[in-house]
Every structure is written in C-alpha cells, then in structure tokens.
C-alpha positions in Angstrom: -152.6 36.5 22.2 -149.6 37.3 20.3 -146.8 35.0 18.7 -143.2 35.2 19.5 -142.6 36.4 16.3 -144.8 39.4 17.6 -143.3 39.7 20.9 -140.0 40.0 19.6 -140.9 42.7 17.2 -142.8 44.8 19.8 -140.2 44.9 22.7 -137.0 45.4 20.1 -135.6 41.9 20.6 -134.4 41.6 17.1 -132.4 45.3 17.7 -131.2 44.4 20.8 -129.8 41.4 19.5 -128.3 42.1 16.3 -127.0 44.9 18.5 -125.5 42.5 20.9 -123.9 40.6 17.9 -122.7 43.1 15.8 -120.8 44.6 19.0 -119.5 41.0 19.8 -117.9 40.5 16.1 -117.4 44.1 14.8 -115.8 42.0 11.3 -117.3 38.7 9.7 -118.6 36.1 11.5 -116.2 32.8 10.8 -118.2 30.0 9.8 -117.3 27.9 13.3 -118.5 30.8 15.1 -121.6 31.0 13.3 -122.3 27.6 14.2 -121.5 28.3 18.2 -123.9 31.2 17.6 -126.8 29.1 16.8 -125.6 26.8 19.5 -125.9 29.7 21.9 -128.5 31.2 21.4 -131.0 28.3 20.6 -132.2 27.9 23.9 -132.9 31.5 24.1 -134.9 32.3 20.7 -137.4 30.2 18.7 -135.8 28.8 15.2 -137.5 31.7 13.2 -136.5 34.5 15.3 -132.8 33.8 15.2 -132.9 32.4 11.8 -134.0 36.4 10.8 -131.5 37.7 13.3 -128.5 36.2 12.0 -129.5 36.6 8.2 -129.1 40.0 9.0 -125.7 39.5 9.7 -124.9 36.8 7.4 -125.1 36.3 3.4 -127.5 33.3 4.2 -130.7 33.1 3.5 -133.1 32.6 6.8 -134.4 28.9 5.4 -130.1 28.2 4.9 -130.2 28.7 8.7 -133.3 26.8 9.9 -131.5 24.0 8.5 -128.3 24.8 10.0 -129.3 25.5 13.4 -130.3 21.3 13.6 -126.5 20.8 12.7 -125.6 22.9 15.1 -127.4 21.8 17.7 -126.2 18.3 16.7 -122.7 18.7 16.0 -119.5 18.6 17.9 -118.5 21.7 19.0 -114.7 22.5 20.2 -115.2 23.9 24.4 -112.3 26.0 23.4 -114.2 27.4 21.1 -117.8 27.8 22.6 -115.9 29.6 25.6 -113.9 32.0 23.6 -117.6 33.0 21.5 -119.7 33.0 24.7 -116.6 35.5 26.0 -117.0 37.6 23.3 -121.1 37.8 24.1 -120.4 38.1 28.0 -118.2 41.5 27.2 -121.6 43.2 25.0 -124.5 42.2 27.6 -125.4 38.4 26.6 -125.8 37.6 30.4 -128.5 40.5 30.7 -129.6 39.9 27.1 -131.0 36.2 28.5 -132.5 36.5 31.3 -134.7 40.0 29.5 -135.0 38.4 25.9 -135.7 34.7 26.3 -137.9 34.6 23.2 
C-alpha cells in the first residue's frame, strides 16, 4: 500500500499544485498570504506534502514550514484576507483542484 507521499508523486499532485499556485501569484508570495496558504490548503494535503509544495515556491526550507503551518493553523487570520487569497485560487482551478487532489 502506498503512502501519501507516494500517491501524490504518482498522480502529479505536487505539479498540479505548484501549477495552481504559481498561476494564482504569478510574483512573490507576501508573507500574510503564505500563512492563508497553509491555512488553505491544510485540510487538503498532509503537512509533508505541502511543506515540499510550498518550499518550492518559497526561500524556506520544508522543516521552516512544518513549523509554520501549526501557526497558521492557530493564528488569527484577517476574513478579508483569507477571501481575497481563496479568490485568487478559485480563478486557477482550487475548487476542482480539492475535490481531485485531497492528499
């Protein structure tokens, strides 16, 4: 039986994802949006998998992250905010993206 790490790599999750990402913030990732990214997608993808997608789109290292996604999962987050990122996500496939990648 395979992991999710496995999973992910056979059916292209990580591509699809960064994919997804890179087409939802085409310049750098703000710090606040970082954390609403790990917000976001934490339900979705186990803490490794999107620990290695977003190092590939950030200067942090994937053990940086694993750390982070606790705060953000635990921190206040501005609605405003969350909205305006989940927006962005909507416009390059995230709706589709969960209900096929749910990792």
């Amino acid at each position: 039986m395979k992991n999710k790490l496995e999973k992910m790599k056979d059916n292209n999750t990580f591509e699809k994802t960064i994919m997804m990402l890179k087409k939802s913030f085409e310049s750098e990732i703000t710090e606040e949006e970082y954390y609403i990214l790990l917000y976001l997608l934490y339900d979705y993808m186990c803490d490794e998998n999107l620990a290695i997608v977003m190092e590939t789109l950030t200067k942090k290292s994937k053990w940086v992250i694993i750390n982070d996604i606790a705060k953000a999962i635990n921190m206040e987050q501005s609605a405003k905010t969350i909205l305006a990122v989940e927006e962005r996500l909507n416009m390059n496939g995230f709706e589709k993206w969960k209900l096929e990648e749910e990792v």
